[in-house]
C-alpha positions in Angstrom: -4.6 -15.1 11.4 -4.6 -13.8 7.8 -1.5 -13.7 5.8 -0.4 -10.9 3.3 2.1 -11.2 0.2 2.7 -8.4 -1.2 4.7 -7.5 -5.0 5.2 -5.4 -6.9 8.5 -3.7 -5.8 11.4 -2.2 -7.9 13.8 0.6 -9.5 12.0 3.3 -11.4 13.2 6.6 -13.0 11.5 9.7 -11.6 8.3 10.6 -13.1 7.3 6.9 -14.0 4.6 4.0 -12.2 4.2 1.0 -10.5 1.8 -0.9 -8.9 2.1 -2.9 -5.8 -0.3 -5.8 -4.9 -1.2 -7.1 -1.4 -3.2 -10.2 -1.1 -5.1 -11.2 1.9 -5.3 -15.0 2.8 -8.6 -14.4 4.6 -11.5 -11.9 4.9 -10.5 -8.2 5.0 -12.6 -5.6 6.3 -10.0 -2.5 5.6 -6.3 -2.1 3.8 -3.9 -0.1 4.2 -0.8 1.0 3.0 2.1 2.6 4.4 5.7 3.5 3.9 9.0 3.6 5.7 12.2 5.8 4.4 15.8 5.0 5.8 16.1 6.7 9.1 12.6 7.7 9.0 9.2 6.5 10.8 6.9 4.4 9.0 3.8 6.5 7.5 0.5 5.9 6.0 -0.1 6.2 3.0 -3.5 5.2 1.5 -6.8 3.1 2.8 -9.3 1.5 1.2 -12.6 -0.1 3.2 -13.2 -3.4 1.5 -17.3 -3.2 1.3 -17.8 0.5 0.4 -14.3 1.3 -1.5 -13.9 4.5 0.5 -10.4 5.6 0.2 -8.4 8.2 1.9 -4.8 9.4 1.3 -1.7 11.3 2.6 -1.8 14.4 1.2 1.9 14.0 0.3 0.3 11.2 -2.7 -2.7 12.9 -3.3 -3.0 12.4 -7.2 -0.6 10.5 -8.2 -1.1 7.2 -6.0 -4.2 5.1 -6.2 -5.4 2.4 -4.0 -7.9 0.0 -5.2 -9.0 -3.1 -4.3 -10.7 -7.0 -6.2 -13.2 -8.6 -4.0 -12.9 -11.7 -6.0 -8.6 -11.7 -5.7 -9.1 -10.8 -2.2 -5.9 -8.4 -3.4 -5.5 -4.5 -3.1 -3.4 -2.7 -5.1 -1.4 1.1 -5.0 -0.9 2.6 -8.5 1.4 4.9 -7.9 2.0 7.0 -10.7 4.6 10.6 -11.7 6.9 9.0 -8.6 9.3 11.1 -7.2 12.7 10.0 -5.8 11.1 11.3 -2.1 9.0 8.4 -2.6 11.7 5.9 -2.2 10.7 3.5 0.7 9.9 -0.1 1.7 6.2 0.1 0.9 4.0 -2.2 3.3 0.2 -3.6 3.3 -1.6 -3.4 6.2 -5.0 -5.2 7.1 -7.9 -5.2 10.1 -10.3 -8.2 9.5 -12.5 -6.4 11.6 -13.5 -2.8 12.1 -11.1 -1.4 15.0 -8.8 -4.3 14.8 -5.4 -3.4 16.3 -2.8 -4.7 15.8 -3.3 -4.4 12.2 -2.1 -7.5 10.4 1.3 -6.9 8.0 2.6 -7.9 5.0 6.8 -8.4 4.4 7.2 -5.1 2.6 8.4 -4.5 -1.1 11.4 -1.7 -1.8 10.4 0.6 -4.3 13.4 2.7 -5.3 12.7 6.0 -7.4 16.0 7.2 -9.4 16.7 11.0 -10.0 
């Protein structure tokens, strides 16, 4: 079973960053990251493969949110940058040790609160 902790959370005015960290107690072989509004379904947000660094995105982030990843921290990050208060949600990291793993393993979530 690998663990995730996961930071990075706060209150930020609209149009400003921050960068949430996820790290992984054990090998990784894809991240993810999703997000989950009140009153609304969680959604995905970003993936990064841990050997290649292929990423993909939700169109809604496209631009403004990066997801990255150190080998050597066994962490992944999401720079999210220009947020908007839409993007207010309790952001969580999302693992598969293995290609098609499912269930994924989870992190605790982190609130990230954009301001208008």
């Amino acid at each position: 079973q690998v663990q995730l902790v996961e930071s990075g959370g706060g209150l930020v005015q609209t149009g400003g960053s921050l960068r949430l960290s996820c790290t992984a107690s054990g090998r990784i072989f894809r991240s993810h990251w999703f997000r989950q509004a009140p009153g609304k379904e969680r959604e995905f947000v970003a993936t990064i493969t841990w050997s290649a660094g292929s990423t993909n995105y939700a169109n809604s982030v496209k631009g403004r949110f990066t997801i990255s990843r150190d080998n050597a921290k066994n962490t992944v990050y999401l720079q999210m940058n220009n947020l908007k208060p839409e993007d207010t949600a309790v952001y969580y990291c999302a693992a598969q040790g293995v290609a098609g793993q499912n269930p994924y393993y989870w992190g605790q979530g982190t609130q990230v609160t954009v301001s208008s």
